[in-house]
C-alpha positions, 0 to 999 in steps of 0.5 A, spaced: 430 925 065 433 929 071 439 934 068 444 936 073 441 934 080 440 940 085 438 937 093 433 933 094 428 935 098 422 933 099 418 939 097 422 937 089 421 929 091 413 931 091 414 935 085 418 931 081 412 925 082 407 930 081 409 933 074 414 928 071 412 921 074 417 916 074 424 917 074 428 913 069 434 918 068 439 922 072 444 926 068 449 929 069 451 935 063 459 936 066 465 934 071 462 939 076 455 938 076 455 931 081 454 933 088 447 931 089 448 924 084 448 919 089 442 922 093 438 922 087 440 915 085 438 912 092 432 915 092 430 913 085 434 906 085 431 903 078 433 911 074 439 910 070 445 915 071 449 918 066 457 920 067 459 928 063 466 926 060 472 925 065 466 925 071 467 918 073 475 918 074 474 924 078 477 923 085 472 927 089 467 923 086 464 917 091 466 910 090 459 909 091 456 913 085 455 907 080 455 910 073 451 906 068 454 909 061 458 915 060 455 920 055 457 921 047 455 925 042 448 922 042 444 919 047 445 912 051 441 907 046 434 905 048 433 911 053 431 919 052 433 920 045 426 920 041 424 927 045 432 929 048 438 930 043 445 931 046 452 933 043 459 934 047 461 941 046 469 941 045 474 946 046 473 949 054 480 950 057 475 948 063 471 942 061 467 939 055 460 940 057 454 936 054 449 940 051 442 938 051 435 940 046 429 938 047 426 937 041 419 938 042 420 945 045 425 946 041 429 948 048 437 948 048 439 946 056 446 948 057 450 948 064 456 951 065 458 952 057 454 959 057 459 964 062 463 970 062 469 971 067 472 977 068 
């Protein structure tokens, strides 16, 4: 599980194998958070890719990243949902972002959702 893909160096790829093994999914929390997609999805071509609402009719988004489901208020069917739940967090003037919690460390993963701007 890969939640919001930073560049993909080859220091990252050796680490991603080394502690988390196969990638089967590549996440995106929020509308602003795709630069770095379609690196991940070529390196890892079997990996699911998951869009944040309103990412994919994005027009800066390229054509060529393939989305293979857009993300709810509960995990895709048959993917992370035993170990990671997720909710869309409404109300944002800016975005919905989706929110994660891993439920064995009992770890809340947010983005974008916790910021202040003067």
């Amino acid at each position: 599980w890969i939640w919001s893909p930073i560049e993909l160096t080859e220091k990252i790829m050796s680490e991603v194998q080394e502690k988390a093994g196969t990638v089967k999914y590549i996440v995106s929390p929020n509308k602003i958070h795709h630069i770095f997609l379609q690196q991940w999805s070529n390196r890892y071509p079997n990996a699911k890719v998951y869009s944040s609402p309103g990412l994919k009719h994005r027009k800066i988004v390229p054509s060529t990243v393939q989305f293979d489901e857009c993300l709810g208020d509960e995990p895709p069917n048959e993917s992370y949902g035993n170990d990671i739940d997720q909710v869309i967090f409404h109300g944002s003037f800016v975005m919905e972002e989706v929110a994660f919690f891993h439920k064995k460390s009992k770890t809340a993963i947010f983005a974008d959702l916790i910021q202040r701007f003067p």
